[in-house]
C-alpha positions in Angstrom: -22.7 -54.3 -30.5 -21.7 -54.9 -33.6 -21.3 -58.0 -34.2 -25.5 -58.1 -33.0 -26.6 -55.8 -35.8 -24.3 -56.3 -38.7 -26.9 -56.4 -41.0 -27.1 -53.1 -42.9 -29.2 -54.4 -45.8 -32.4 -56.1 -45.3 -33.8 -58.8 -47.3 -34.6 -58.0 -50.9 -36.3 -59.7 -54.0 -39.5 -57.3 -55.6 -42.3 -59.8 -56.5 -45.7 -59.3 -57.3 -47.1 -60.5 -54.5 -49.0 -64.3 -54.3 -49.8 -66.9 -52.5 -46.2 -68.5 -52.7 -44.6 -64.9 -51.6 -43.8 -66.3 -48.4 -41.4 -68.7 -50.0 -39.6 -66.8 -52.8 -37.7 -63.7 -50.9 -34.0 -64.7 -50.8 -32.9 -62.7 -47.2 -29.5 -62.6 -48.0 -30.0 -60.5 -51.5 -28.8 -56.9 -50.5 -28.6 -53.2 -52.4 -27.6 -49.9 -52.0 -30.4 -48.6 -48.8 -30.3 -45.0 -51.1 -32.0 -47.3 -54.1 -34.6 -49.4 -52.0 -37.7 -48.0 -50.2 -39.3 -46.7 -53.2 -42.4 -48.8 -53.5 -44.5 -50.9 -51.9 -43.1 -54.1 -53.3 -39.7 -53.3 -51.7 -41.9 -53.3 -48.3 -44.0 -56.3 -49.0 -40.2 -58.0 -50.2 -38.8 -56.7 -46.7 -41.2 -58.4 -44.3 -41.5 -61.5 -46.7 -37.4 -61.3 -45.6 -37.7 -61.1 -42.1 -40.2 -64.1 -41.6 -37.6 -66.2 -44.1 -34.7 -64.7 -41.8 -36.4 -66.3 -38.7 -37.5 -69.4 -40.2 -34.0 -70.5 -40.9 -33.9 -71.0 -37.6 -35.7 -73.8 -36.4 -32.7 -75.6 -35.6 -32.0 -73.6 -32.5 -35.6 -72.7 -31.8 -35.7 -76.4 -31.4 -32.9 -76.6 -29.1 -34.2 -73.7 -27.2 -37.4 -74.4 -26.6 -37.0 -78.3 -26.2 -33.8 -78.9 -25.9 -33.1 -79.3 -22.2 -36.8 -80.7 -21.2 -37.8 -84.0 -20.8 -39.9 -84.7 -23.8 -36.5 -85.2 -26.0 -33.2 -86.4 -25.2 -30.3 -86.8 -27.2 -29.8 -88.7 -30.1 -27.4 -90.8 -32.0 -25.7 -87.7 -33.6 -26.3 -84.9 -30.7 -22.7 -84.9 -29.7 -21.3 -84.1 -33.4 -23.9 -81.0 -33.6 -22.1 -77.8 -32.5 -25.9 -76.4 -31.7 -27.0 -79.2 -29.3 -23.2 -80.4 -28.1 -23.6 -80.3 -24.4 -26.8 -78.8 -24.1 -28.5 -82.0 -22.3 -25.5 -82.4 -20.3 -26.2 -79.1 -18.6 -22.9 -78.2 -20.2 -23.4 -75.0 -21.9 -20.4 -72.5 -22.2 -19.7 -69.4 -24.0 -18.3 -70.8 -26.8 -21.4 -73.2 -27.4 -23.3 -72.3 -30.4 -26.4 -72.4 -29.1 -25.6 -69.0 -26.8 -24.9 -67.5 -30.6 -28.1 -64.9 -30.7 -27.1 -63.3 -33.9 -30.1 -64.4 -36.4 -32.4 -63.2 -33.5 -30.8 -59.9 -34.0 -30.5 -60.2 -37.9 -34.1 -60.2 -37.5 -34.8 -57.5 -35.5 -32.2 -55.6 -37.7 -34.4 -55.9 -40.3 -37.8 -55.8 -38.6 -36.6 -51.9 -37.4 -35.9 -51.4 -40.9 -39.3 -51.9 -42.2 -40.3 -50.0 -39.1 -38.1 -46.8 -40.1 -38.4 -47.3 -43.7 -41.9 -48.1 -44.7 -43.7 -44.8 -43.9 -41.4 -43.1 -46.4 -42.8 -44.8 -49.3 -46.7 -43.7 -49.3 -45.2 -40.7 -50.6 -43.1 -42.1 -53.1 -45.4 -44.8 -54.6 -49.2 -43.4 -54.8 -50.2 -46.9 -55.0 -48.6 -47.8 -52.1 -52.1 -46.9 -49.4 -51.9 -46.6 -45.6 -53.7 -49.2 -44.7 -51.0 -51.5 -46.3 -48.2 -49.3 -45.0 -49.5 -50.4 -41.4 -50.0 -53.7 -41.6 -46.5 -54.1 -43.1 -45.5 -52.4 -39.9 -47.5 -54.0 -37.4 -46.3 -57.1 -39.1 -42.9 -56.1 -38.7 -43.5 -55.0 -34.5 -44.8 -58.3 -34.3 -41.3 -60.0 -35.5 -39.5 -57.6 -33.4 -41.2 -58.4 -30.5 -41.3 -62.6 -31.3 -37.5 -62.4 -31.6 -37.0 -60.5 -28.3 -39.5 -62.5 -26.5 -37.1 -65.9 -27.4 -34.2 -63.5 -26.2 -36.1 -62.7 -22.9 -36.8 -66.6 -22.3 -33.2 -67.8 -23.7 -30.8 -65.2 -21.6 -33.1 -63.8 -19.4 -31.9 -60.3 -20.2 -30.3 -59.0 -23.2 -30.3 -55.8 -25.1 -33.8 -54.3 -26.5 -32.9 -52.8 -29.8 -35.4 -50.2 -31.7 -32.6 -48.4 -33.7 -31.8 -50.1 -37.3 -28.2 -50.6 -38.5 -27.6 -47.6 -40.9 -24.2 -47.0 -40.4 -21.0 -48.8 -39.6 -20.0 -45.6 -37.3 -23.4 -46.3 -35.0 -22.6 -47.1 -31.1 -23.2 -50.9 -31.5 -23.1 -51.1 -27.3 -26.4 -52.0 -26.1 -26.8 -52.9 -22.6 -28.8 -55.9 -22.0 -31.7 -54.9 -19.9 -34.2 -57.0 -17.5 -36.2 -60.0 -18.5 -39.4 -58.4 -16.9 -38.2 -55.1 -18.9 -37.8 -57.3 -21.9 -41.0 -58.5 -21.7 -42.5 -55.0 -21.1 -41.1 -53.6 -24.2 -42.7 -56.9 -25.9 -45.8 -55.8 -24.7 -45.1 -52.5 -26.2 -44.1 -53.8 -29.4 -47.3 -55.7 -29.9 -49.9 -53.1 -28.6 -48.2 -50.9 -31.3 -49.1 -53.8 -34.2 -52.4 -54.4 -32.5 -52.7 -50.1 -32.5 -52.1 -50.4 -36.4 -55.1 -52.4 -37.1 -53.0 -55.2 -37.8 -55.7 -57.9 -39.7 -57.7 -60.9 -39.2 -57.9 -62.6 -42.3 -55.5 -62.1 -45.2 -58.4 -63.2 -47.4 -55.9 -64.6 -49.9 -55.1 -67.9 -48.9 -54.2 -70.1 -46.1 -50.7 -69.9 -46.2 -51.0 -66.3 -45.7 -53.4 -66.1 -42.8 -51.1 -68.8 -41.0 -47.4 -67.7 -42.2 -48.0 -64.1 -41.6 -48.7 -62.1 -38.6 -52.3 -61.4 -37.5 -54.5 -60.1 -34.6 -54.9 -63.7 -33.4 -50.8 -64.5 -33.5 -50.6 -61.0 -31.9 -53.0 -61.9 -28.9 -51.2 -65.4 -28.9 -48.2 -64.0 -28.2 -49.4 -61.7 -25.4 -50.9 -64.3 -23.6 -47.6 -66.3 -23.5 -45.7 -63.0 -22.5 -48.3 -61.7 -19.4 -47.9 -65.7 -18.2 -44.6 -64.9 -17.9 -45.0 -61.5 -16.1 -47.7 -63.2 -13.5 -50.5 -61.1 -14.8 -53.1 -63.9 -15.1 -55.7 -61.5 -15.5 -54.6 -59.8 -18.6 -53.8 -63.5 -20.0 -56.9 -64.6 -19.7 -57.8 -61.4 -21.6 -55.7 -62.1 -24.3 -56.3 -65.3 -24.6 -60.1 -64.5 -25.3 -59.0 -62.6 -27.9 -57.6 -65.4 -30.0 -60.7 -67.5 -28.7 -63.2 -64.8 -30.5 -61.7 -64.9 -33.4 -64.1 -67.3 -35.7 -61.7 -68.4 -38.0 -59.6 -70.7 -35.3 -61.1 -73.7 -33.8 -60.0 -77.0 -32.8 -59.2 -79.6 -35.5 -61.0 -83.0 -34.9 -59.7 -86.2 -33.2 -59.5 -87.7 -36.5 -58.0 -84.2 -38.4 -55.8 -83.4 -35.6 -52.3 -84.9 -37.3 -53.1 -82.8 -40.7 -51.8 -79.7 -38.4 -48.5 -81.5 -39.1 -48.7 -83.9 -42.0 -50.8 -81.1 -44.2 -50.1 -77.6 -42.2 -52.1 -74.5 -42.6 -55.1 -75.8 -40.3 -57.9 -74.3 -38.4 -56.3 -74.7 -35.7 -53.2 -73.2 -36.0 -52.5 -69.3 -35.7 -48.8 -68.6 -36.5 -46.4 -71.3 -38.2 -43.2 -70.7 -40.1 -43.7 -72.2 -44.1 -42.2 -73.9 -46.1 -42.1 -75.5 -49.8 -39.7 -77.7 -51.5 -40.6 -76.4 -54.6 -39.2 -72.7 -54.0 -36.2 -74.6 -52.2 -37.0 -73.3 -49.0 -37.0 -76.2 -46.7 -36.1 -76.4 -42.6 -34.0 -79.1 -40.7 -36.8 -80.8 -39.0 -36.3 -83.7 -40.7 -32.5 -83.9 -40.1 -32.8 -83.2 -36.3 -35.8 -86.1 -36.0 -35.6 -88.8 -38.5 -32.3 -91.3 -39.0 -32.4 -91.8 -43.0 -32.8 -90.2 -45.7 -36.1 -92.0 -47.6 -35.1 -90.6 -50.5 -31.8 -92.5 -51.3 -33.1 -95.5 -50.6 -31.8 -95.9 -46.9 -28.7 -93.8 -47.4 -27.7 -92.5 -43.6 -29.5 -89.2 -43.3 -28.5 -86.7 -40.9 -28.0 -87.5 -37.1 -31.0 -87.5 -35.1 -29.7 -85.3 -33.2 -32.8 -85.7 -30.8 -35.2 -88.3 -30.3 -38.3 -89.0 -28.1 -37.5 -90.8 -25.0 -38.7 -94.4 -24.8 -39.8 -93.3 -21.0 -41.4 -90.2 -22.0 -44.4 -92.3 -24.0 -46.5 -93.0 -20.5 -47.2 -88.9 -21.0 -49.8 -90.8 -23.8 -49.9 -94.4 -22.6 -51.7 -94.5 -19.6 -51.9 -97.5 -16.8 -55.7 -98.0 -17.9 -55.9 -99.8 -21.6 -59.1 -97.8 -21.8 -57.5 -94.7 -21.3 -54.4 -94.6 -24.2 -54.1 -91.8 -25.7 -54.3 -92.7 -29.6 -54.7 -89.7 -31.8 -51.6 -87.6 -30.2 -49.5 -91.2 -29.1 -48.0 -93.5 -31.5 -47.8 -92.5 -35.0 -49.0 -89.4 -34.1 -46.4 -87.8 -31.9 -43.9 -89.9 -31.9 -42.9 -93.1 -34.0 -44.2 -96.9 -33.5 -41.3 -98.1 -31.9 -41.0 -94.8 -30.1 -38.0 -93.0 -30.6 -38.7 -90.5 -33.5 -41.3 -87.0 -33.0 -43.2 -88.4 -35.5 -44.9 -85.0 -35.8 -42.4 -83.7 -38.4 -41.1 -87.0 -39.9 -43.9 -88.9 -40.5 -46.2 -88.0 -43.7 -48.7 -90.7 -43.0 -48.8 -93.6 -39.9 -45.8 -95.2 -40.8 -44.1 -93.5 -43.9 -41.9 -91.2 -43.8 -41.8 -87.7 -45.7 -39.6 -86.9 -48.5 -38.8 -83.5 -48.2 -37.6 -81.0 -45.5 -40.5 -78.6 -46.0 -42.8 -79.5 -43.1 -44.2 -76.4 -41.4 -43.2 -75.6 -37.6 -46.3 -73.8 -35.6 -45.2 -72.0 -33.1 -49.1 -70.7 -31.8 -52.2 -72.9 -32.6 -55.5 -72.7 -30.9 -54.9 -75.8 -28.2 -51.8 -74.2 -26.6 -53.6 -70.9 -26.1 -56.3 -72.5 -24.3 -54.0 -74.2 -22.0 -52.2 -70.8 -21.2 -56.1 -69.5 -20.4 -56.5 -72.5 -18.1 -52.9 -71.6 -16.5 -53.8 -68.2 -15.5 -57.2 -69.2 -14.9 -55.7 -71.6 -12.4 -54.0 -68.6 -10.7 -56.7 -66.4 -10.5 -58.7 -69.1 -8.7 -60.8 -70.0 -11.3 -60.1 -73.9 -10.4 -62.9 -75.3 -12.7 -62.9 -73.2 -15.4 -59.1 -74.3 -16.0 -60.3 -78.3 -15.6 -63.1 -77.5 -18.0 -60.2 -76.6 -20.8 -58.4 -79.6 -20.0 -60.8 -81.8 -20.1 -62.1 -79.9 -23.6 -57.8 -80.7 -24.8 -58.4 -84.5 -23.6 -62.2 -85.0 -24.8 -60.5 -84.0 -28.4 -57.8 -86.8 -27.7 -60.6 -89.2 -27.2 -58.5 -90.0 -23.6 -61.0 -89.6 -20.1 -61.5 -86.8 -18.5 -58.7 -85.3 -15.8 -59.4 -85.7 -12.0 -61.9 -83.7 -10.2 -59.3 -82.7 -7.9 -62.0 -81.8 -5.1 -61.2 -79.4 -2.4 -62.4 -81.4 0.4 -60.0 -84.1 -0.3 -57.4 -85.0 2.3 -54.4 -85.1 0.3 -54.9 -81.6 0.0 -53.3 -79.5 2.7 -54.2 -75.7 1.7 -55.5 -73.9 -1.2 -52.5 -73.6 -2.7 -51.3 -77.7 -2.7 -54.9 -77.7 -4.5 -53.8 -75.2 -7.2 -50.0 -76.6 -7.7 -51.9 -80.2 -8.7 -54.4 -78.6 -10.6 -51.0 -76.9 -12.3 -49.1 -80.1 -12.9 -52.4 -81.5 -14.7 -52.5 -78.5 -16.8 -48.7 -79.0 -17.5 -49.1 -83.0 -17.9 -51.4 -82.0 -20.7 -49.1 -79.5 -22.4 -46.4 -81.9 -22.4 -49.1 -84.5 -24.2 -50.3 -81.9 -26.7 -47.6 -79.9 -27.7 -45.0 -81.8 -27.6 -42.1 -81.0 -30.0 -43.4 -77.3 -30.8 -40.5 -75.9 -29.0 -42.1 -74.7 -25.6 -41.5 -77.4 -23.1 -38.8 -76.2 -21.5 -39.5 -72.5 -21.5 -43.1 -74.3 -19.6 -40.5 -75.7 -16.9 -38.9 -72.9 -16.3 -41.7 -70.2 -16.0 -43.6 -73.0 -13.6 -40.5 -73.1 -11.7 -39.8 -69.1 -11.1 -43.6 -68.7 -10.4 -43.3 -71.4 -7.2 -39.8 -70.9 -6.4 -39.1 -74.5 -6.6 -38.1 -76.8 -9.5 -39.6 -79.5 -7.6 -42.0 -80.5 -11.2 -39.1 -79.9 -13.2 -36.8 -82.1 -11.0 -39.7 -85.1 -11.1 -40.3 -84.5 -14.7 -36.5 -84.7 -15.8 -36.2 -87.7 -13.4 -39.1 -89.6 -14.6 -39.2 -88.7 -18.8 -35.9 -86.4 -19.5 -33.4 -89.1 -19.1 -32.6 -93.0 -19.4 -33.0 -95.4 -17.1 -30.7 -98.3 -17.7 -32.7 -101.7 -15.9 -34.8 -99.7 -13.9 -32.2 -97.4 -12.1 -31.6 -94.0 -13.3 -27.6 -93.3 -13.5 -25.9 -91.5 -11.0 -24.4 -89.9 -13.9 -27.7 -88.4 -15.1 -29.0 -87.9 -11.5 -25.9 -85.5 -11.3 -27.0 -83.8 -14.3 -30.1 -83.3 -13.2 -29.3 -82.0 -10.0 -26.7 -79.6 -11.5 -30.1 -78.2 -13.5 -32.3 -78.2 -11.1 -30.5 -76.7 -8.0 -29.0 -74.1 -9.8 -31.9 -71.4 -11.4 -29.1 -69.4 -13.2 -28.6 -72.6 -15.5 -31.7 -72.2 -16.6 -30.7 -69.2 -19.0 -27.9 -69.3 -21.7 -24.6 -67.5 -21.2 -23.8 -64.9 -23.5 -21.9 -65.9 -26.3 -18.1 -65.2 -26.2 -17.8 -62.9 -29.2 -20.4 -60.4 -27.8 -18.5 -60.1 -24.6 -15.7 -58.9 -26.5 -17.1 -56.8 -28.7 -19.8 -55.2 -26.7 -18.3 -53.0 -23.6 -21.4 -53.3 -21.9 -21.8 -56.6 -21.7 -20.1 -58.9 -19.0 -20.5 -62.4 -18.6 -22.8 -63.8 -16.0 -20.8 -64.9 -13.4 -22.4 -68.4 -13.6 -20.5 -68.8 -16.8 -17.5 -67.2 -15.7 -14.7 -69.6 -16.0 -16.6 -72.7 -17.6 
């Protein structure tokens, strides 16, 4: 597969390490591999490379993770993006960009690097102790398993790859393995950083405890994966885990758009950084906004997606009383309602100047929805309300439906726990909205019932416009070509793998689009 791990050199750039080391490693810088591995700033440099690696990739995490659902749809410039072309459209080929996995591999290229690499120096560099030799490594199981995990929920399967790129004779043809095997050897990879003591608190600053791997991201993380696996229990177990860890708690009502507008929160657990000032910057902004603020109106980007007009009665409910003001307007999405306000907007109405706005991809709130998923599941019916209503009370919005069990509409136990389920998705949709997991939400909901039937009303209602009232035929088609068919769920594998990889085939869904 060699077109998957190409990457022989990993990222470079020895710093002392600081507060801004996050920002300043150039992954593209490369040396001989005989010269590098000597001390421990060519480790701390390697990892500071792999998290910049990923983080030049919010573009596609954002198409992945949003892209199809029904909290975006397509902008003004969607159709002259090669990422997004097609991608609401249900049109996705193997010549799309978006079915390009290669950064994903880049990074787990250079997170089995580290992984290889790292325990060589302790003898090399006497200042170099364990205890940082294995949090550079649990660090880097972490990244390994983060970028497999998007594999697993992207393709469904796809090759698991442990072995760095060393040489250019190396078989390069991985078979791609099971999703539920995928997410096994994720589990594998982040018992291994949790079995190196990986740390709590950087105790530096807060860029480092949010923009680097810890025992909460880690727990995070396994929480998301055993939701996808069905085991509730162990999701629940995880998710504790985050929720005993002092350091994270809820932001305010009043404090909850600093997560976005300031970053580096209480709240949030994991989030890809960024700074203008080292010129590291994301395209957020470009994706989101129209214009460019800083030329004085000058056309700026494409909006390649923006919020559905529709989508707003996820925050504006039928009761005035009941409006949902600190995550609706201005919050997560514009005033007039068509731009995720969450990465544009630096204050209610102005817009931000730069393209360094952070991108969470854990915080505290979406792990305690996950908890109140499983919890659902394992029968635990109040316990999940109670987190809801915890999310809501926050948002200053009334409290969710007592859904009682006695209540006619309900026909078994398990109609009682699918409309439980919708509320807990209704309020994942509200609160994380834009943070790239909607549609991997609609997908896992879907395989756990066997029916798309919340995805179908959900991409009906929100995904999609409705022109006087009516909803197209033409997107109605669209939606049914989704909806009906589960193995358009997953990305086809990009045409240059097929034929450079002998063991990979293309799904015969794809075959011949």
């Amino acid at each position: 597969m060699k077109s998957i791990n190409n990457i022989i050199s990993i990222a470079l750039a020895v710093l002392s390490f600081s507060c801004s080391s996050l920002l300043e490693v150039d992954p593209k810088s490369s040396v001989k591999m005989d010269d590098y591995w000597q001390n421990g700033l060519d480790a701390e440099a390697a990892i500071m490379g792999c998290y910049r690696t990923f983080g030049d990739e919010t573009k596609r995490l954002v198409c992945w993770g949003d892209g199809r659902g029904d909290i975006l749809y397509g902008g003004e410039g969607a159709t002259f993006d090669d990422i997004f072309n097609n991608v609401r459209r249900n049109g996705i080929t193997e010549l799309s960009e978006s079915a390009n996995w290669q950064s994903m591999y880049s990074v787990i290229n250079q997170a089995n690097q580290i992984i290889v690499n790292t325990p060589k120096i302790v003898d090399r560099d006497n200042s170099f102790t364990v205890v940082e030799r294995d949090n550079i490594m649990a660090e880097a199981y972490f990244m390994r398993a983060l970028a497999h995990f998007y594999l697993a929920r992207v393709f469904e399967s796809a090759p698991y790859v442990k072995v760095p790129t060393t040489s250019a004779s190396q078989d390069f043809h991985n078979a791609p393995i099971s999703q539920m095997e995928m997410f096994e050897n994720v589990i594998a990879d982040l018992d291994s950083a949790l079995a190196l003591d990986i740390v709590i608190d950087y105790q530096v600053d807060e860029r480092q405890n949010h923009g680097r791997a810890t025992r909460g991201a880690v727990y995070s993380m396994k929480t998301d994966v055993y939701l996808w696996m069905k085991d509730y229990a162990n999701a629940v177990v995880s998710a504790d885990s985050v929720l005993s860890i002092p350091r994270y708690q809820l932001q305010t009502g009043e404090t909850w758009v600093d997560l976005f507008r300031v970053g580096n929160q209480p709240e949030s657990i994991f989030e890809l950084q960024y700074d203008v000032v080292y010129l590291v910057e994301n395209d957020l902004l470009q994706i989101f906004n129209r214009r460019d603020n800083r030329e004085g109106g000058v056309p700026y980007g494409s909006q390649i997606y923006k919020t559905n007009f529709r989508n707003k009665k996820y925050w504006e409910a039928d009761n005035a009383n009941n409006i949902d003001n600190i995550r609706g307007i201005n919050a997560s999405y514009s005033g007039e309602g068509t731009i995720p306000w969450k990465y544009v907007g630096i204050s209610d109405t102005e817009v931000r100047r730069n393209r360094d706005v952070n991108y969470i991809l854990y915080r505290l709130a979406g792990v305690m929805l996950n908890k109140a998923e499983a919890l659902n599941r394992l029968g635990r019916k109040q316990e999940a309300l109670d987190i809801v209503n915890q999310i809501r009370a926050r948002a200053g919005i009334q409290p969710a439906n007592d859904y009682q069990k006695n209540n006619p509409r309900f026909l078994s136990p398990r109609d009682y726990m699918e409309t439980i389920e919708d509320a807990i998705m209704d309020e994942k949709a509200r609160e994380l909205a834009y943070e790239g997991s909607r549609w991997f939400d609609l997908v896992r909901l879907s395989k756990r019932r066997g029916n798309a039937d919340y995805m179908r009303n959900a991409l009906s209602l929100y995904g999609y416009n409705w022109i006087d009232g009516v909803l197209p035929q033409e997107s109605i088609d669209i939606i049914s070509s989704i909806v009906d068919e589960p193995r358009s769920w997953y990305w086809p594998y990009y045409y240059k793998e097929v034929q450079s990889n002998r063991n990979i085939s293309q799904k015969p869904y794809y075959t011949g689009k």
